[in-house]
C-alpha positions in Angstrom: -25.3 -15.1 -10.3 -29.3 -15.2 -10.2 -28.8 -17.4 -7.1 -27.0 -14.4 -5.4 -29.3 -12.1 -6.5 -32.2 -14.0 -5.7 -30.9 -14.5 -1.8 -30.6 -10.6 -1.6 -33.7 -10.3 -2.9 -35.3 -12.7 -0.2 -33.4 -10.7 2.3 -34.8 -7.2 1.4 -38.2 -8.6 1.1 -38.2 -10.3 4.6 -36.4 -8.6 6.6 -35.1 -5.0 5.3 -39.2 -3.6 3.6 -40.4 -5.0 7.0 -38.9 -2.6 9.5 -37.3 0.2 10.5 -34.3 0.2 11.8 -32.4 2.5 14.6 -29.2 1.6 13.9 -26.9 -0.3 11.2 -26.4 -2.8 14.3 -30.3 -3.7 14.3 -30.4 -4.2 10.8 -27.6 -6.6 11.0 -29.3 -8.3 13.8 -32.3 -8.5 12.1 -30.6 -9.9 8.7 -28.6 -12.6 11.0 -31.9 -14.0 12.9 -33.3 -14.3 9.3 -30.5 -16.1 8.4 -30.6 -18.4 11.5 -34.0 -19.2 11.5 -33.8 -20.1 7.2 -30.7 -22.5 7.7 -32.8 -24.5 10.5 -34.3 -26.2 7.6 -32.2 -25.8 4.7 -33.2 -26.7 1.2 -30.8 -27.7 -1.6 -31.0 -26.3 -4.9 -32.1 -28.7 -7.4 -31.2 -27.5 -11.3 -34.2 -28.1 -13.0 -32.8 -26.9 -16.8 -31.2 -28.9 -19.4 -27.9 -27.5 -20.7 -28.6 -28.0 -24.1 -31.8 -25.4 -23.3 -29.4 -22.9 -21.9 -27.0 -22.9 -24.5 -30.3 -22.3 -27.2 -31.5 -19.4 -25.0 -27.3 -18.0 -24.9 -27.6 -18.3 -28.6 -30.7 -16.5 -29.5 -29.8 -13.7 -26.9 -26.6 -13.1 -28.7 -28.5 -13.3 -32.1 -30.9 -10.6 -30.7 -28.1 -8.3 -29.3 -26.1 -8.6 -32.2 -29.6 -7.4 -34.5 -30.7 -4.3 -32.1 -26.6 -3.4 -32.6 -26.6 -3.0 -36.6 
């Protein structure tokens, strides 16, 4: 989910704060150039985060939701 996010985010930063637009037909014009000229030069995600880390940082989340809940 924070991928997806993150990739809306990009898009509002660099294309949608930017300009002005007319018309709902230039924003989508503007968001499809964006998206053109990113994929010329792709990069792959690389996980950089261990699993056993991520299930820590799920348990002490839970423990700290289930504390501000009593």
């Amino acid at each position: 989910m924070n991928l997806v996010e993150r990739f809306f985010r990009q898009i509002t930063d660099d294309v949608v704060r930017e300009g002005s637009f007319a018309s709902v037909g230039e924003l989508v014009t503007a968001i499809n150039v964006h998206l053109a000229y990113h994929n010329l030069k792709p990069k792959p995600y690389r996980w950089k985060a261990e699993g056993a880390a991520i299930l820590e940082k799920i348990q002490r989340a839970r423990a700290a939701q289930s504390k501000s809940n009593e």
